[in-house]
Every structure is written in C-alpha cells, then in structure tokens.
C-alpha positions as CSV (number, residue, x, y, z in Angstrom):
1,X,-19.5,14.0,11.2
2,X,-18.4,11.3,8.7
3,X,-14.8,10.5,8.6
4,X,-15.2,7.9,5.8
5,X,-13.7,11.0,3.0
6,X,-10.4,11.8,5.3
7,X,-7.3,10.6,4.3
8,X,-6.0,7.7,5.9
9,X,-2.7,6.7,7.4
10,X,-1.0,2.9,8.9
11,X,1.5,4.3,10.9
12,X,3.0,0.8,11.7
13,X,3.8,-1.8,9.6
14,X,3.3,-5.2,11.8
15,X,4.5,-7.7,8.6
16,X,7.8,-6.4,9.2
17,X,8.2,-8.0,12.4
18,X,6.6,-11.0,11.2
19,X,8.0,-14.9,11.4
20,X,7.1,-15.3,7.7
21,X,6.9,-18.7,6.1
22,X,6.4,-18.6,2.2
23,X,4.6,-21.3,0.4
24,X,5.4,-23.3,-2.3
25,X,9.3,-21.9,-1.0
26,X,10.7,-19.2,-3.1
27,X,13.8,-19.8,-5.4
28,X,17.1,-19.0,-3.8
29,X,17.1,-15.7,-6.0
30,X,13.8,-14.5,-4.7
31,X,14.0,-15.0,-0.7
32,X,11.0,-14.9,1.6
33,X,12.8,-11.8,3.1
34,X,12.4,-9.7,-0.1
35,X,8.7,-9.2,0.8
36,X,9.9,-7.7,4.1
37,X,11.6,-4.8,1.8
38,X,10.2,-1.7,-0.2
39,X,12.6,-2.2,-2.4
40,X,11.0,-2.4,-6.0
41,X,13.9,-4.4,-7.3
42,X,13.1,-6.6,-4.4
43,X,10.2,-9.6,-5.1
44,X,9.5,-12.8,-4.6
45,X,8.1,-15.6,-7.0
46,X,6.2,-18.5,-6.3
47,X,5.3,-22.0,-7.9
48,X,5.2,-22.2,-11.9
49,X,2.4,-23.1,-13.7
50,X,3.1,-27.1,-15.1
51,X,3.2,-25.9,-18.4
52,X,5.9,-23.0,-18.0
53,X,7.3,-21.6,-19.8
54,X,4.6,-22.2,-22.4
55,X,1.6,-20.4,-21.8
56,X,-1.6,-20.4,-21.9
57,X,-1.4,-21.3,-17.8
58,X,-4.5,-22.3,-16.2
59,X,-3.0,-23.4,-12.8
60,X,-0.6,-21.4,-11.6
61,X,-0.3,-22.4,-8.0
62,X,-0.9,-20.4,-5.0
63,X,0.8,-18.5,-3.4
64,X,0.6,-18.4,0.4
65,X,2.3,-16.4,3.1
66,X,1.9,-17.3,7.1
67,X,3.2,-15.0,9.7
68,X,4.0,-15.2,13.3
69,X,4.0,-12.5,15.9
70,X,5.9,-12.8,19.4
71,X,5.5,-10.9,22.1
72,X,2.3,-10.8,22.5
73,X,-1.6,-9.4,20.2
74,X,-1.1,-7.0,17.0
75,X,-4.1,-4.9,16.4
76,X,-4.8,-5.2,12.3
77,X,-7.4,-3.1,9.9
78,X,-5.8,-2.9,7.0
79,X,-3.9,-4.9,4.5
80,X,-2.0,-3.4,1.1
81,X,0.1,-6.0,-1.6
82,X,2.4,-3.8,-3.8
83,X,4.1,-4.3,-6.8
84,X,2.6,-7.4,-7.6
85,X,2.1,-8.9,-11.2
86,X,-1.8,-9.9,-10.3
87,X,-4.3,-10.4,-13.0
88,X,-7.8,-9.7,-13.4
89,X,-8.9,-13.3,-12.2
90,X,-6.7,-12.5,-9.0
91,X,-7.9,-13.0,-5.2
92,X,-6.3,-12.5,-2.1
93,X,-7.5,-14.0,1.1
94,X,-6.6,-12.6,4.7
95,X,-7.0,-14.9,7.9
96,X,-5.9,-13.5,11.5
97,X,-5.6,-15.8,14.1
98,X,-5.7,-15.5,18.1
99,X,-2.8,-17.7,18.8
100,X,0.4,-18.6,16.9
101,X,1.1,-20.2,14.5
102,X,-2.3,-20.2,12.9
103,X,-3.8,-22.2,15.6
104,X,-6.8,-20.8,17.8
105,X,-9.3,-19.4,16.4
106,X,-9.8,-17.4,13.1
107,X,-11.1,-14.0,14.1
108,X,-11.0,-12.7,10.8
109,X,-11.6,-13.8,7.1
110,X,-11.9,-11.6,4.3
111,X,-12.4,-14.6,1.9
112,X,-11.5,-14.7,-1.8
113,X,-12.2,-11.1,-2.6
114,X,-10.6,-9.1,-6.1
115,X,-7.1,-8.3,-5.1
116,X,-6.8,-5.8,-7.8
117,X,-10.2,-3.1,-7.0
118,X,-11.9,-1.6,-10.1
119,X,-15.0,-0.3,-10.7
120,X,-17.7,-2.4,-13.8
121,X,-19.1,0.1,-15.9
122,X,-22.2,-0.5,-14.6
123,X,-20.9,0.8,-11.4
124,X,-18.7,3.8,-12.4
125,X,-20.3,7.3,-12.0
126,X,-19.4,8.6,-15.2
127,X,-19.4,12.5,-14.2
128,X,-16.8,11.6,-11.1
129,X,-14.9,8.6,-11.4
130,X,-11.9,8.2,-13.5
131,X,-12.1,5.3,-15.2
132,X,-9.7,2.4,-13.6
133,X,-9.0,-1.2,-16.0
134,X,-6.4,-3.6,-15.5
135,X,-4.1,-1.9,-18.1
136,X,-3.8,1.6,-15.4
137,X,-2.3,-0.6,-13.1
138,X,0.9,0.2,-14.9
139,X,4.6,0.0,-13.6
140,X,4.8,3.3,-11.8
141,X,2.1,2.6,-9.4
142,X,2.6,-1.0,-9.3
143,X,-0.5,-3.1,-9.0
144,X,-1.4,-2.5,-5.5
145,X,-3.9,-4.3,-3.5
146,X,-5.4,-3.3,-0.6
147,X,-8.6,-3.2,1.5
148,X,-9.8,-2.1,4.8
149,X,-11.7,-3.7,7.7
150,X,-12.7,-3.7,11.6
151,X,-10.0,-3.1,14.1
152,X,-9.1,-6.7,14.9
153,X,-6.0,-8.5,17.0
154,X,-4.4,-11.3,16.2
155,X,-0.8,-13.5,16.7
156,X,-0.6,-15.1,13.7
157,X,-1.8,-14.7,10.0
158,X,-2.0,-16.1,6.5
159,X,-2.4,-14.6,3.1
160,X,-3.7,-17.0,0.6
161,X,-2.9,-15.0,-3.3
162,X,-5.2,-16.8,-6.2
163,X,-4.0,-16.3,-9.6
164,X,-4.4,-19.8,-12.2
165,X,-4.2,-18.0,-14.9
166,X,-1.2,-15.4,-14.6
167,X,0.1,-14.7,-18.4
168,X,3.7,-14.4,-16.3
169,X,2.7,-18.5,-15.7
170,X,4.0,-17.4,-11.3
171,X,2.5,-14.7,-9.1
172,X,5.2,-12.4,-8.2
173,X,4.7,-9.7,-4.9
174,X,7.0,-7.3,-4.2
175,X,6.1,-6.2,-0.3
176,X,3.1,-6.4,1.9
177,X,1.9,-4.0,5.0
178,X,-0.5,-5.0,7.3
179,X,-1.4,-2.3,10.3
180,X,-4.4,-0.2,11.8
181,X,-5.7,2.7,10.1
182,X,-6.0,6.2,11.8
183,X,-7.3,9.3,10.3
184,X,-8.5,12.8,11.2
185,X,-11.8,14.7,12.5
186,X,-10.5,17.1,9.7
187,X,-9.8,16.3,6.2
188,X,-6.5,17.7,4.4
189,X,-7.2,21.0,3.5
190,X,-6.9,23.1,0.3
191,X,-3.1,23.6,-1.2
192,X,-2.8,19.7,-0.6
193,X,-0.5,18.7,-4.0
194,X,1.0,15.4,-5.6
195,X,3.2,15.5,-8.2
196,X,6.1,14.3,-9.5
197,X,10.0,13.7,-8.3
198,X,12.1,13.3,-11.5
199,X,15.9,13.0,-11.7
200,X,16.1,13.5,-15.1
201,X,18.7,15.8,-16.0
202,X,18.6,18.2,-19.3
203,X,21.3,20.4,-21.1
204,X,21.3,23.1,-23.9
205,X,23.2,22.2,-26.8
206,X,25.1,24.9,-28.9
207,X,23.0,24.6,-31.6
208,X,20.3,25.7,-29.1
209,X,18.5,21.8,-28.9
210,X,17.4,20.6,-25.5
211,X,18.1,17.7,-24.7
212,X,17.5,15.2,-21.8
213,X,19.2,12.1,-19.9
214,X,16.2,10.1,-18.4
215,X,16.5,9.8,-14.8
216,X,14.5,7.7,-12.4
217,X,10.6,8.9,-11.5
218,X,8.5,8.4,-8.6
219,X,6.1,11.0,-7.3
220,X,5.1,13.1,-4.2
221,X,2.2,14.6,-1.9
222,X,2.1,17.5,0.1
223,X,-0.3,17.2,2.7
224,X,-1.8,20.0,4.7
225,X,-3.6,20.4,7.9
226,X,-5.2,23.7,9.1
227,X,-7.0,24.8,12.2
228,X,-7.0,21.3,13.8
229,X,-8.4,20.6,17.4
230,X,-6.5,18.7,19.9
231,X,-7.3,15.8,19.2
232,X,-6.1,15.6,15.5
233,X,-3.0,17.4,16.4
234,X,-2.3,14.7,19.1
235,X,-2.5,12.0,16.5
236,X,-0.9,13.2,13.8
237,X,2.0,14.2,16.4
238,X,2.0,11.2,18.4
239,X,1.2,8.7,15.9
240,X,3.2,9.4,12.9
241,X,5.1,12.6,13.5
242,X,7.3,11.0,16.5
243,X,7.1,7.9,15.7
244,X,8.5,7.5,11.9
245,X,10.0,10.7,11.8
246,X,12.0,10.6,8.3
247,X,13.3,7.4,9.0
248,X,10.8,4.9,8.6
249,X,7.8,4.7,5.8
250,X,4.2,4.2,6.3
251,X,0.8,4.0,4.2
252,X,-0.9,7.0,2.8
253,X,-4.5,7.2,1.0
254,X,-5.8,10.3,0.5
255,X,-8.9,9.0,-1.0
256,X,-10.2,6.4,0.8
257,X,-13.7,6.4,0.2
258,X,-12.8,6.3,-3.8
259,X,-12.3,2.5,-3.8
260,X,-11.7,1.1,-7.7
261,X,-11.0,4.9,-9.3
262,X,-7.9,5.9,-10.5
263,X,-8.0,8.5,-7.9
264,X,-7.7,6.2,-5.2
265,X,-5.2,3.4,-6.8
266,X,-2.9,6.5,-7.7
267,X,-3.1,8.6,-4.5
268,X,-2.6,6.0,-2.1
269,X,0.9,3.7,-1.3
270,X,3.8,3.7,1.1
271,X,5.5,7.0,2.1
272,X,8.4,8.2,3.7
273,X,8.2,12.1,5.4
274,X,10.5,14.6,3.8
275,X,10.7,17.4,5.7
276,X,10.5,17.8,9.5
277,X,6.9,18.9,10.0
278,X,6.5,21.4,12.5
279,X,2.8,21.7,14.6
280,X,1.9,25.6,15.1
281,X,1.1,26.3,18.6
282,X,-2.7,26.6,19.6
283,X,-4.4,29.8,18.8
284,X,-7.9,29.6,20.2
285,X,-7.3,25.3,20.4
286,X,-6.9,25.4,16.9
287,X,-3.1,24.6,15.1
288,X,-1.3,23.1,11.5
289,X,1.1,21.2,10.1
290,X,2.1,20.1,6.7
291,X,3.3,16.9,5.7
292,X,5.6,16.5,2.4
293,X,6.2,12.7,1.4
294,X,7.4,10.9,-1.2
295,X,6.9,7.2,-2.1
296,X,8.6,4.9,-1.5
C-alpha cells in the first residue's frame, strides 16, 4: 500500500550541528548563528542589491550557506527554509557532498528548482486544491520552502538561495532543517485537528462591551494514531517519542503528497510535542497514541 498520502515527520535536524559558513558574510546584527535558531525574531541577511536602498533591484546577490559535519556521514531526504522573504523568481539549490568541506564528490543536486512551491492554474484541480499565490505566503506561516528526495548521506553541504530581484533589494532566511523523512504504514486517523493557540486576552466592560488586548498567535495540530501494528508503533516511539520528547522540535507535514496547495504550505512546519503521548498497550498487535504539537 502507498505511503506517499501519510503524514511525514524529520525527527532530527542535522543543520543544527552543522559547521556553517555564510556567504557574502552577514552583518554583525544578523550572525550566521541566527539560522541555527527557530526563533522568528532571529534571521539573517545577505548581500544588497548595488542599487539599495532604491529599488527596482535586479541583482540582488546570492546567498549561499556551506556546512560541515564531524564525526562522521548524515543521512539527508529532506530540506525546509522558513521564514524567508523569497519571491516568486526565487530558487534554492541543494548540493551534498561525500567528504568535508565540499570536496569529494557531489552525491546530490537538486539544481535551481522554485523555492517557494505553487501550483499554475493550468495545473490546479479546481474541485480539490485550494488555490496557493505568492500573496498566501503571509507572515503567520512564513514563506517556507521545502522539498523531499532519496535517502542520501553526505559530510558536507551547500545551499545556493537565487533571488535578483527581491523588492526587499537582500534575501533574508530565518532557519533551515535538513534531515530524513519517516512516516507510517497508517495514516493519522479521523479526530486529527489544527487550530489555533491565541494569547489574546478579552474583558467585559460595565457597559456590557467586549473588548480585547491582542495577544501573540501561532497555531496547533492534534495528531492521532489508531489500531497501529508494531512496526508504526516502534517508529513513532523510538523515533520521535523518546527521542525529542517536549524538549526538542522537529518537522511535521500532514499533507505531503499536496505539494503547491494551501493545504500543504499551511499544515506543514517545525513542531514542538505538547503533551506526553502515551502508546496503549497491544490488543490483538494493534495500539494508539496521540500527538498534540504546536509550532514553533
């Protein structure tokens, strides 16, 4: 059976333990080391266009990120930029490498593809897609770009971000995560939920107006799992359960195989786990858990 519908998860995020070296190198305000942080606040900015600040810009430099790995091979099928100020015209370019350093020899090359994924019209199904355009790649997803590939391993990598024209007149990322995808035999089931996390506070005035303080937003998922076999159960448990417990955030799509829909841009990102999932004990080989996340 197909697996290409399950939801997908990178446990591990191997840029974090990365050497990075940042080209053209970032303004003291923006270090390399911010791309090594979820923070949102957090970004880096690279070269400016020759004309900044007056636009139009029509050669805004690249941007270009090489990473180091000690200790030894990282296995790699998946790559996700977040929070980035990317335009339509942008491309992002993945190379791995079997030694360090970028030496050896390249074992993978996505080439200049589209770093931000949406459909043509020509392509959208109109009675399933939702309709995804550069202006729904808003502020409270970010502009997130990511795609998938064959398990490969590598020591060493460089991410080459094209973007001449940027109205900004610099390409600005906020974090990247590069890992191995894992999923399921079984997809999440029905009672699944996203929604949204809100902090905004409201109070009842005497003259019976509500009124509200705006408060910070970010949404959630709740994810669950029924009547998996063994084999599910062992990697959700192993793999992301006792691994990042609470403590440490990982990637999330729940609809991978929707690739340029809304659907997929907005269900997929960096989570942390919010509750202490708990795997029900086999009855006839069969168990379940529930995941609650939020993003990071």
């Amino acid at each position: 059976m197909s697996t290409d519908y399950n939801a997908r998860y990178m446990p591990k995020n191997h840029f974090l333990d990365a050497d990075i070296t940042v080209t053209p190198t970032p303004a003291a305000l923006f270090p390399k080391e911010y791309l090594q942080s979820y923070a949102h606040s957090e970004v880096i900015q690279g070269g400016t266009d020759p004309s900044y600040p007056t636009p139009p810009y029509t050669a805004v430099p690249d941007l270009v990120v090489d990473g180091n790995f000690t200790g030894g091979f990282r296995r790699f099928s998946g790559i996700n930029t977040q929070w980035s100020n990317l335009t339509a015209d942008a491309t992002a370019r993945l190379q791995l490498y079997d030694g360090q350093n970028q030496t050896g020899s390249i074992i993978y090359d996505s080439g200049a593809v589209g770093a931000l994924q949406y459909k043509t019209f020509e392509e959208l199904d109109w009675l399933i897609d939702g309709i995804i355009a550069i202006k729904d790649y808003g502020t409270s997803i970010g502009k997130n770009s990511f795609w998938y590939y064959n398990v490969t391993i590598g020591q060493s990598f460089k991410i080459t971000y094209s973007n001449p024209t940027n109205e900004n007149g610099y390409i600005e990322i906020n974090n990247v995560y590069l890992g191995e995808w894992i999923t399921t035999d079984i997809n999440i089931q029905y009672g699944s939920q996203w929604g949204i996390v809100d902090t905004t506070t409201q109070s009842l005035r005497k003259d019976g107006t509500t009124t509200a303080i705006t408060g910070t937003e970010t949404d959630f998922i709740s994810l669950e799992y029924a009547q998996m076999e063994r084999g599910d159960r062992t990697i959700l448990n192993d793999k992301i359960v006792r691994v990042n417990g609470k403590h440490t955030a990982f990637w999330v799509d729940v609809y991978p195989n929707e690739v340029g829909t809304a659907l997929n841009q907005h269900h997929a990102g960096v989570f942390l786990l919010t509750n202490e999932p708990s795997l029900g004990y086999e009855q006839g080989n069969l168990s379940s858990v529930s995941f609650e996340l939020r993003r990071v």
